[in-house]
C-alpha positions in Angstrom: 0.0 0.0 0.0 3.0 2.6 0.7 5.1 1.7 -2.1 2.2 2.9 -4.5 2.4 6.5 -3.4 4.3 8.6 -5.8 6.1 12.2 -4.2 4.7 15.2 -5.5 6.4 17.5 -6.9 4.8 20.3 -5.9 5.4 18.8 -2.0 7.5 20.9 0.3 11.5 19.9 0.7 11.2 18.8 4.3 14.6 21.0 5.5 16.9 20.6 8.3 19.7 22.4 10.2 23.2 22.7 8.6 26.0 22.5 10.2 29.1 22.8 8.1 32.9 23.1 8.5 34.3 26.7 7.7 38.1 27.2 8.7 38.2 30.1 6.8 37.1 31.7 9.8 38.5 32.5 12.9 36.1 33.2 16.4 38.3 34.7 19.5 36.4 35.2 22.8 37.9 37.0 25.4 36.8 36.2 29.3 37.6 37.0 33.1 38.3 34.1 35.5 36.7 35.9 37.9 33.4 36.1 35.5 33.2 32.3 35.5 33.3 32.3 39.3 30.9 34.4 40.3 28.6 32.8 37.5 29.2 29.3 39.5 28.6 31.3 43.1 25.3 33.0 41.8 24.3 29.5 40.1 23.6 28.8 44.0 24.0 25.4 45.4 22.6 23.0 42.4 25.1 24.1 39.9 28.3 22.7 41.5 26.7 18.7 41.2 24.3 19.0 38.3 25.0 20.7 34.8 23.3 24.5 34.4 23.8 26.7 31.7 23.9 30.6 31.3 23.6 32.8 28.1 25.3 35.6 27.1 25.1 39.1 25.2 28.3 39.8 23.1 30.7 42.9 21.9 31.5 41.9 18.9 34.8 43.6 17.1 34.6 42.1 13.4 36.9 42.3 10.3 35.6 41.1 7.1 38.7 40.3 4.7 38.3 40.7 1.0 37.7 37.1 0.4 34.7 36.9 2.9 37.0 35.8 5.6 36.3 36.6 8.6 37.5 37.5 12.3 35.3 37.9 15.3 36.6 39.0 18.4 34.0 38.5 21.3 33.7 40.2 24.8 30.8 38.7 26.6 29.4 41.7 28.2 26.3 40.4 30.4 25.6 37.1 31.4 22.3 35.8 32.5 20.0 32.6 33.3 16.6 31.4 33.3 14.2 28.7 34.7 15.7 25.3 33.8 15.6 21.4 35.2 18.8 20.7 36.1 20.4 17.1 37.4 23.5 15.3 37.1 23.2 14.6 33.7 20.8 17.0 32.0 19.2 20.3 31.3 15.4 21.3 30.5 14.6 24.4 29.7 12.5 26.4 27.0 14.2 28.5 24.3 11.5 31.2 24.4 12.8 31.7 28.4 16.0 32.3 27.0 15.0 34.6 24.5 12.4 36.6 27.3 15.4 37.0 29.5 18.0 38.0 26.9 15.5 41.2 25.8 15.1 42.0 29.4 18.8 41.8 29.7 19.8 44.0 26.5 20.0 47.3 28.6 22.7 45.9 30.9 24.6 45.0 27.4 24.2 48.1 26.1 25.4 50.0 29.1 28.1 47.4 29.4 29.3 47.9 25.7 29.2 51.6 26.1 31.4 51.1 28.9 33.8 48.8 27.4 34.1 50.8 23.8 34.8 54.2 25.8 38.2 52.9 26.2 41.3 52.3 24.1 40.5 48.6 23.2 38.9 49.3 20.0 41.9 51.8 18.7 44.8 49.2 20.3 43.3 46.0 18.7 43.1 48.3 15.3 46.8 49.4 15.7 48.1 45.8 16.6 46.1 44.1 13.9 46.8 46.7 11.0 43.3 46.1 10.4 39.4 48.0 10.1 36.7 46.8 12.7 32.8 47.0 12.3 31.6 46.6 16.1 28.0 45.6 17.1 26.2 43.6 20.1 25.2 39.6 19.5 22.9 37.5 21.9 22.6 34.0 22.7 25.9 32.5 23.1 26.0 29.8 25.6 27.7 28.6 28.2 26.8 24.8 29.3 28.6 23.4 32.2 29.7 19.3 32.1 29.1 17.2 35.1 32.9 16.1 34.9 36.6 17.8 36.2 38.3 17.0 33.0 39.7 19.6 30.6 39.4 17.6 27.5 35.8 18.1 26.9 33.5 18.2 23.8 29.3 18.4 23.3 27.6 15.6 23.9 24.8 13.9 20.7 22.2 16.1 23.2 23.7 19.4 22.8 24.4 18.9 18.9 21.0 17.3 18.4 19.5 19.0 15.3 15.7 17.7 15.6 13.7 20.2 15.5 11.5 19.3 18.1 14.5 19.4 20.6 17.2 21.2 19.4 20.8 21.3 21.5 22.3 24.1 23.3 24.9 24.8 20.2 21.9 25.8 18.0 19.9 28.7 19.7 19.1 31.2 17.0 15.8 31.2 15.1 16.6 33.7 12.4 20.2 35.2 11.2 21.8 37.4 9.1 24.7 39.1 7.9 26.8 35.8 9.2 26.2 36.2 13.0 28.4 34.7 15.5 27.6 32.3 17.9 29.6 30.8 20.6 28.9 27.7 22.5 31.7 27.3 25.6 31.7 23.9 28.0 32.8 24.6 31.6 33.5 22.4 33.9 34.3 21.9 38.1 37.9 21.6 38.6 36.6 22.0 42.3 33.8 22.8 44.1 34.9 26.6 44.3 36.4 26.8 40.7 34.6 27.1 37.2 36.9 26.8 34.1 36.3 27.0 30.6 37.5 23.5 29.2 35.9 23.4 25.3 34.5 26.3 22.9 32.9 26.4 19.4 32.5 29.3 17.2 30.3 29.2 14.4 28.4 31.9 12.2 24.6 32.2 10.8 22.5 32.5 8.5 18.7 31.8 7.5 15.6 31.1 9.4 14.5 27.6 11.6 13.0 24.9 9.6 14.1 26.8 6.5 17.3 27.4 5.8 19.6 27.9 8.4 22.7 27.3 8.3 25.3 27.2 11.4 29.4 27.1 9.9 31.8 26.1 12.6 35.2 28.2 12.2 38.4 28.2 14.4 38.3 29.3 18.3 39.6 30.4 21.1 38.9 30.6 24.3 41.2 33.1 26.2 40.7 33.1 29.7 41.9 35.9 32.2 43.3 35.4 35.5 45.3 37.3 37.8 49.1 36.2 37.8 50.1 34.1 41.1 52.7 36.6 42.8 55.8 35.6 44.6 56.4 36.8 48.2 58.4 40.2 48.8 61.4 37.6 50.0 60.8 34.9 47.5 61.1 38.1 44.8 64.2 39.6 46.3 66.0 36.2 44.8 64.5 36.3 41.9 61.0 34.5 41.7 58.8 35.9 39.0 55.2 35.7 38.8 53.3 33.1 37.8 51.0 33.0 34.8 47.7 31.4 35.4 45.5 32.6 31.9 44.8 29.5 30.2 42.8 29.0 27.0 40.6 26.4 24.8 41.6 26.1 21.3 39.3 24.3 18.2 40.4 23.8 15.3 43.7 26.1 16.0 46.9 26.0 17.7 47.6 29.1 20.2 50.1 31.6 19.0 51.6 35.5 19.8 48.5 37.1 18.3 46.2 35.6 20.8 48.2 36.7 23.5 48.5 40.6 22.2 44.8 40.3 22.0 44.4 39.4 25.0 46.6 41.5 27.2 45.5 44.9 24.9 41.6 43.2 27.0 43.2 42.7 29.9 44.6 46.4 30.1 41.3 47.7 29.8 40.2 46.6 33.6 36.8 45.4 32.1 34.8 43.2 33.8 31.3 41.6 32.4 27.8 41.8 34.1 26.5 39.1 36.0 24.0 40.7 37.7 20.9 38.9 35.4 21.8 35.7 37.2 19.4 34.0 39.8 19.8 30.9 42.2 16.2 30.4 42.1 16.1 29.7 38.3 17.8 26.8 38.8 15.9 24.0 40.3 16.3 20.4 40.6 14.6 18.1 38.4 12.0 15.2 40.3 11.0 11.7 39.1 7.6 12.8 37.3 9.6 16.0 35.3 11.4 13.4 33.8 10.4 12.1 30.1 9.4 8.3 29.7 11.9 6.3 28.4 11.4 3.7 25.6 8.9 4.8 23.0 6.4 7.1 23.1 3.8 9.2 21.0 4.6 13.0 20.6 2.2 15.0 21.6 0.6 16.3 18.0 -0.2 19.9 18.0 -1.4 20.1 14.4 -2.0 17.0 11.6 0.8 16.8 8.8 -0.7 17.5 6.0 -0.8 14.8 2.6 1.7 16.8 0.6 4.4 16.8 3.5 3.0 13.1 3.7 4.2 12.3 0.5 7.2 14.1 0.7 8.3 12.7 3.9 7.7 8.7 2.5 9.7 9.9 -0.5 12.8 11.0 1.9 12.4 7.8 4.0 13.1 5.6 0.6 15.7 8.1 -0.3 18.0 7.2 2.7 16.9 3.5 3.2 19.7 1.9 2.0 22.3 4.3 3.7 24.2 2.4 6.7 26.0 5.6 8.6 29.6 4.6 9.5 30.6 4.6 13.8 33.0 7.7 14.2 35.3 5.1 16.2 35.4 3.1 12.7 35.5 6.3 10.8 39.1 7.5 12.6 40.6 4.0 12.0 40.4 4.6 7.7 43.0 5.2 5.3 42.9 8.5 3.8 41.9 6.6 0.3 38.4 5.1 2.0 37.9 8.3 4.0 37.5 10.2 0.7 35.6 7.2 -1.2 32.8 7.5 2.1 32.7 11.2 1.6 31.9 11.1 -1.7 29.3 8.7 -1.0 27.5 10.4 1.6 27.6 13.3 -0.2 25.8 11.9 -3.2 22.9 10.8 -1.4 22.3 13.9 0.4 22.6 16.2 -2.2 21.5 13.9 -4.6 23.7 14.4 -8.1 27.2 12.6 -8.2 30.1 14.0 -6.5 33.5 13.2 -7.3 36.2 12.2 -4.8 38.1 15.5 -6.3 35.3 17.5 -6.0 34.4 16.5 -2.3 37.7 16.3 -1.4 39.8 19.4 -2.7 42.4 20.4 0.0 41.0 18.9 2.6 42.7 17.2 5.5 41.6 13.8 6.8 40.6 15.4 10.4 38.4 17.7 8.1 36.6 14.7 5.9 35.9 12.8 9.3 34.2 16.1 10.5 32.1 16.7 7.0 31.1 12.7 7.1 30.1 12.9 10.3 28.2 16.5 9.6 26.4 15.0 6.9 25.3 11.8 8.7 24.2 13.8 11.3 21.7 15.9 8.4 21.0 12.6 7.3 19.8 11.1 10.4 18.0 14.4 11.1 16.3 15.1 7.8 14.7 10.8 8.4 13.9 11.7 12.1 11.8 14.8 10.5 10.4 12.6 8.0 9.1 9.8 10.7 7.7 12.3 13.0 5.6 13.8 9.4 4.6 10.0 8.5 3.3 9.3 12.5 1.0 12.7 12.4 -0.3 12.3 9.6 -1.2 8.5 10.1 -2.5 9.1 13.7 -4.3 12.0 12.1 -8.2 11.7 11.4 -7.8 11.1 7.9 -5.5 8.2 7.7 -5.9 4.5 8.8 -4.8 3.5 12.1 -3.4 0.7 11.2 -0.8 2.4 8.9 0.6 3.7 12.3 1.2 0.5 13.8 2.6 -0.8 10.2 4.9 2.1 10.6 5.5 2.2 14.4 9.2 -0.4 14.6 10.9 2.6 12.4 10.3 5.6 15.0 12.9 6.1 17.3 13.2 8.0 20.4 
């Protein structure tokens, strides 16, 4: 009975987040140890077992290059939180609480940014650099904390999840233009009393949710303030010199001399962000009947899909049935030779014309195909998730045979 239906097409492209590798770009965000303290004291009690997350308003110091290149410098400026569920092992919250807050919170920004630009940083980073900057103010960046005392750190399949119906913390922004940045940092407990900053990811947008939006990852770093560990007046009569104690978290780049001219010309301007927007009592504990059921389970259907999206969704179902995504474990462990043969493959199907291995592959590294693969598996997976969840409302709709749903129900998964 399924196989009969033709797609329409007239049917709407059902689309899904992008998230593509850019390293023509290069993200730089500039913060005070003594910020990501006092955002763990004013987290309150919960936030030093369970992971929490605050948000961010930006300064944003850009240089386009000629070649559409570009360089964002970042200077959170006010940092703030909302209700959220928080335990060992997760976060709930609702983007619109995040957005509520962040307007409620643009004042503090702007008084903030005011205060920050009335000083020399925006002429010294010019005169280092050699180079023009556009400046301008940028919401939503994150900052998720990991239930963990490691360093080596990276997002978890939660926090990059692209389904729509529960996107992850890296992908916050409904609408962008004009390539806005977006940071997404991890921190982490290195004791009870002491929040670091152990991963970062920069990216930039464009488009508009469930349409074309489209999230490019470039280089970062992380470059995080802290006051130097000085010697006693004894110790320094023989000689002892301070100690440096900035540290940093680096994707995608290697540190070198310009990071640190950066950030002394920010550390000589005595700024420190806002943390004021951040309240204890948004952060409460999750119980036993918050929690969602686990195993499978109906979504809760706010509107019927309709038969065109129908169509279209069975169409990208038999599109990807015969795709077997490769384990990024079995992914690292290829030859160079296979690596490029499975990108070219992946890349076929998605975008459905023939791409060469030269074509996918130009000047490309092999840590940079195992990223694209894995990107476009990712899309992949996403695009059939959207395409189930279309095929289950429209079958549990009125106007569709129960029965279909239970034919269909072994191919949901949650």
């Amino acid at each position: 009975m399924m196989k009969d239906i033709k797609p329409n097409a007239q049917a709407k492209k059902i689309v899904t987040l992008k998230d593509k590798l850019n390293l023509d770009n290069q993200g730089i965000i500039l913060i005070n140890d003594s910020s990501m303290q006092e955002i763990l004291k004013k987290s309150g009690k919960l936030a030093k077992d369970n992971e929490y997350q605050v948000h961010f308003w930006s300064l944003v110091l850009r240089h386009k290059a000629q070649d559409n290149s570009i360089l964002d410098i970042c200077i959170p400026t006010a940092f703030f939180n909302y209700k959220q569920e928080v335990s060992g092992a997760s976060i709930d919250f609702e983007l619109t609480d995040v957005e509520e807050v962040s307007d409620k919170v643009l004042p503090i920004h702007n008084m903030k940014a005011t205060e920050l630009l009335s000083g020399s940083l925006l002429e010294d980073i010019e005169s280092y650099m050699g180079l023009k900057f556009e400046v301008f103010g940028a919401s939503l960046s994150s900052c998720h904390k990991h239930p963990s005392t490691s360093l080596s750190q990276a997002f978890s399949s939660t926090d990059l999840s692209r389904n729509h119906k529960d996107l992850g913390v890296v992908y916050p922004l409904g609408k962008a233009t004009d390539d806005q940045p977006n940071f997404a940092l991890i921190m982490i407990n290195k004791t009870s009393s002491n929040s670091m900053v152990a991963h970062a990811e920069y990216r930039i947008v464009n488009g508009t949710f469930k349409e074309d939006i489209v999230y490019e990852q470039g280089r970062c770093a992380a470059l995080i303030s802290k006051p130097k560990t000085l010697p006693s007046s004894i110790s320094a009569l023989f000689g002892a010199e301070p100690i440096d104690n900035n540290y940093n978290a680096l994707k995608n780049c290697t540190n070198n001399r310009i990071f640190d001219e950066i950030q002394y010309v920010f550390e000589t301007q005595g700024f420190e962000a806002s943390t004021d927007a951040i309240c204890e009592d948004n952060i409460v504990e999750q119980h036993t009947a918050w929690k969602k059921p686990k195993g499978l389970k109906k979504p809760t259907i706010y509107r019927s899909a309709t038969k065109v999206e129908y169509i279209e969704a069975l169409a990208e179902v038999e599109k990807y049935k015969d795709y077997v995504t490769i384990a990024a474990l079995t992914l690292g462990t290829m030859p160079m030779a296979q690596l490029q043969i499975e990108y070219a493959r992946a890349y076929t199907i998605y975008f459905g014309r023939n791409v060469t291995i030269k074509e996918a592959c130009l000047d490309m590294s092999k840590d940079d195909i195992l990223f694209e693969i894995m990107a476009v598996q990712e899309d992949i997976e996403s695009d059939c998730e959207e395409a189930l969840e279309l095929i289950m409302e429209y079958e549990m709709s009125s106007e569709a045979p129960q029965q279909a749903y239970q034919d269909h129900l072994d191919l949901y998964r949650y």
